[in-house]
C-alpha positions, -999 to +999 in steps of 0.1 A: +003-451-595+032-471-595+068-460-598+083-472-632+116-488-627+139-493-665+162-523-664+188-527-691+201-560-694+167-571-683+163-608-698+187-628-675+204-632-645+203-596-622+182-581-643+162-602-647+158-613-607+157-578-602+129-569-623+111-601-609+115-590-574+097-553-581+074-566-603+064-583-575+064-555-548+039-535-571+061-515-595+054-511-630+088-529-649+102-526-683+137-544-691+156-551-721+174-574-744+190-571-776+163-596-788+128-597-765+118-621-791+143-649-786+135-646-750+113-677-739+099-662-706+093-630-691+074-618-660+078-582-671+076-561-707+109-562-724+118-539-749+146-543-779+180-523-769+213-526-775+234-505-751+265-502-778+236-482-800+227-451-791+199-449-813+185-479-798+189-465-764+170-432-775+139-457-789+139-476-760+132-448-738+106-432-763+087-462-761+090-467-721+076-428-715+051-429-742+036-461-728+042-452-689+044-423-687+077-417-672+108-434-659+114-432-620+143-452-619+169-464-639+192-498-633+223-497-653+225-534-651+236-542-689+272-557-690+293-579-701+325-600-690+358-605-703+392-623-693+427-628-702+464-618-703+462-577-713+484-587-741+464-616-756+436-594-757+420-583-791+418-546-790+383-546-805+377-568-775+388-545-752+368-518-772+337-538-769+337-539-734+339-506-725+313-503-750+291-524-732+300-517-695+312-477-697+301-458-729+268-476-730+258-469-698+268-438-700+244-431-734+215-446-710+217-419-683+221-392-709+188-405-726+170-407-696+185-375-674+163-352-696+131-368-685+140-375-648+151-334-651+118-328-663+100-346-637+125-327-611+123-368-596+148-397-602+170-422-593+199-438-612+216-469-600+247-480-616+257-521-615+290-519-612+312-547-602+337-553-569+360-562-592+360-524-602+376-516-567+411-531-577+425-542-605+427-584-610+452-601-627+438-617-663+407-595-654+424-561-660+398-550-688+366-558-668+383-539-639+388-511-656+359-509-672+335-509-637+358-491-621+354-461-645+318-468-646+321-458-600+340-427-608+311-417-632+287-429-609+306-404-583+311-368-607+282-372-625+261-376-587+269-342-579+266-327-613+225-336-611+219-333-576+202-299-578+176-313-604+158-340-578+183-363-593+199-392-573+225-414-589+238-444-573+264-476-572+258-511-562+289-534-569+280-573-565+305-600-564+305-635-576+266-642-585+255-677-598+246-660-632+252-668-672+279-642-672+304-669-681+287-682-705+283-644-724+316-629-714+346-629-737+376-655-729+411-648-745+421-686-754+444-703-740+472-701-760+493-731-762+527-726-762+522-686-742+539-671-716+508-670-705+493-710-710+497-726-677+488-698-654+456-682-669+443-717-675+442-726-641+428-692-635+400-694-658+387-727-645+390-708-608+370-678-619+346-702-636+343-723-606+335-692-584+305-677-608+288-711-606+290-715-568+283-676-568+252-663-544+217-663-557+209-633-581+182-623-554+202-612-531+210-580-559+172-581-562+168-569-527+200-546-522+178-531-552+149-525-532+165-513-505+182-485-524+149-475-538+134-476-505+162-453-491+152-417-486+190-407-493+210-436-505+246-437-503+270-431-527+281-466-529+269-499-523+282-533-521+268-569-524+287-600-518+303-626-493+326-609-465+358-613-479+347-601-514+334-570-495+364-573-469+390-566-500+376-536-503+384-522-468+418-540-471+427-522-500+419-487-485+445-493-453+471-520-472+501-503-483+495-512-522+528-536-521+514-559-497+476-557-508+498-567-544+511-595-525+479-605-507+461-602-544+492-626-557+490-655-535+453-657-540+458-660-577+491-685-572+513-660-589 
């Protein structure tokens, strides 16, 4: 039998490249969207979910074990952007993201751990983000958010080990994806503090999504994981120098990686 593979966030861009790509190498693949219905094409069975309702979550994985079985493994894709000055931001904003890209998440792997347990087989594989590695200027609040979601990732790892468990991270960088489109932008407020630097900014980040790589390439980092015996704790997807700031970060004295981050942005 095949192994069953649970994408949340399943209807678009990674996700949905994602559960493409295994549907095609012979797994069995169930995804979600808030609304399968509005949904005009799917290669794979999509289920309703909403990651900010824990309920949801709980129905979502009833109806994928009832109907497959099981769940072999789990990709924490579901998430959302957002951008802006930390001080323009609407705290509900900022609540809703963490929502999405943290707590939700997190509510997934507690609904799903009890089956894997049961199973004594499973493997969890967190999306997280390489912006989650530092923290950006006007993207403080999707830094933090993925980079809480790699410390979980890391505690909760060892916490399951001893049940057949495995839990992993895979942090992309700039994909040519409708994240844009469905993340939340502070405005540009005329008249800020703020105005004439995040605008330029905004149009930058923009520009960089669009001419991001193709969504594929997370489809096979994916795969590979799966097809790993023992994967590795972390994983990262991206051009060099996205992957590059990474290592810089680590041996930078935090002043000059500051600086480096600074000029980048025009600051």
């Amino acid at each position: 039998m095949s192994k069953v593979v649970f994408i949340t966030g399943g209807s678009s861009g990674i996700g949905k490249a994602t559960g493409e790509f295994l549907l095609a190498k012979g797994y069995t693949v169930y995804g979600t969207s808030r609304d399968p219905e509005k949904v005009m094409r799917s290669s794979f069975r999509l289920v309703a979910m909403d990651v900010r309702d824990t309920a949801s979550i709980k129905t979502a994985i009833a109806t994928v074990v009832a109907e497959a079985g099981t769940i072999d493994i789990l990709v924490n894709n579901a998430g959302v952007g957002i951008t802006g000055p930390l001080e323009e931001i609407p705290a509900e904003e900022i609540k809703n993201n963490f929502e999405t890209n943290l707590f939700g998440p997190i509510e997934v792997m507690k609904a799903v751990l009890p089956q894997m347990r049961a199973q004594k087989s499973g493997l969890i594989i967190n999306v997280t983000s390489i912006a989650g590695y530092m923290g950006l200027p006007y993207r403080s609040v999707y830094s933090a958010s993925k980079g809480a979601l790699e410390l979980i990732t890391e505690a909760l790892r060892m916490e399951v080990k001893s049940f057949g468990v495995t839990i992993t991270s895979v942090a992309p960088g700039d994909f040519a994806t409708n994240i844009a489109a469905g993340r939340y932008h502070a405005p540009v407020v005329k008249g800020s503090a703020y105005e004439a630097v995040y605008g330029g900014i905004l149009a930058t980040m923009n520009e960089h999504v669009d001419a991001g790589s193709n969504p594929n390439e997370m489809a096979e980092a994916v795969y590979a994981i799966i097809k790993t015996p023992n994967p590795a704790v972390h994983y990262k997807v991206g051009v060099f120098m996205q992957k590059f700031s990474i290592v810089l970060k680590r041996i930078l004295p935090d002043k000059v990686y500051e600086k480096m981050l600074m000029n980048h942005y025009k600051l």
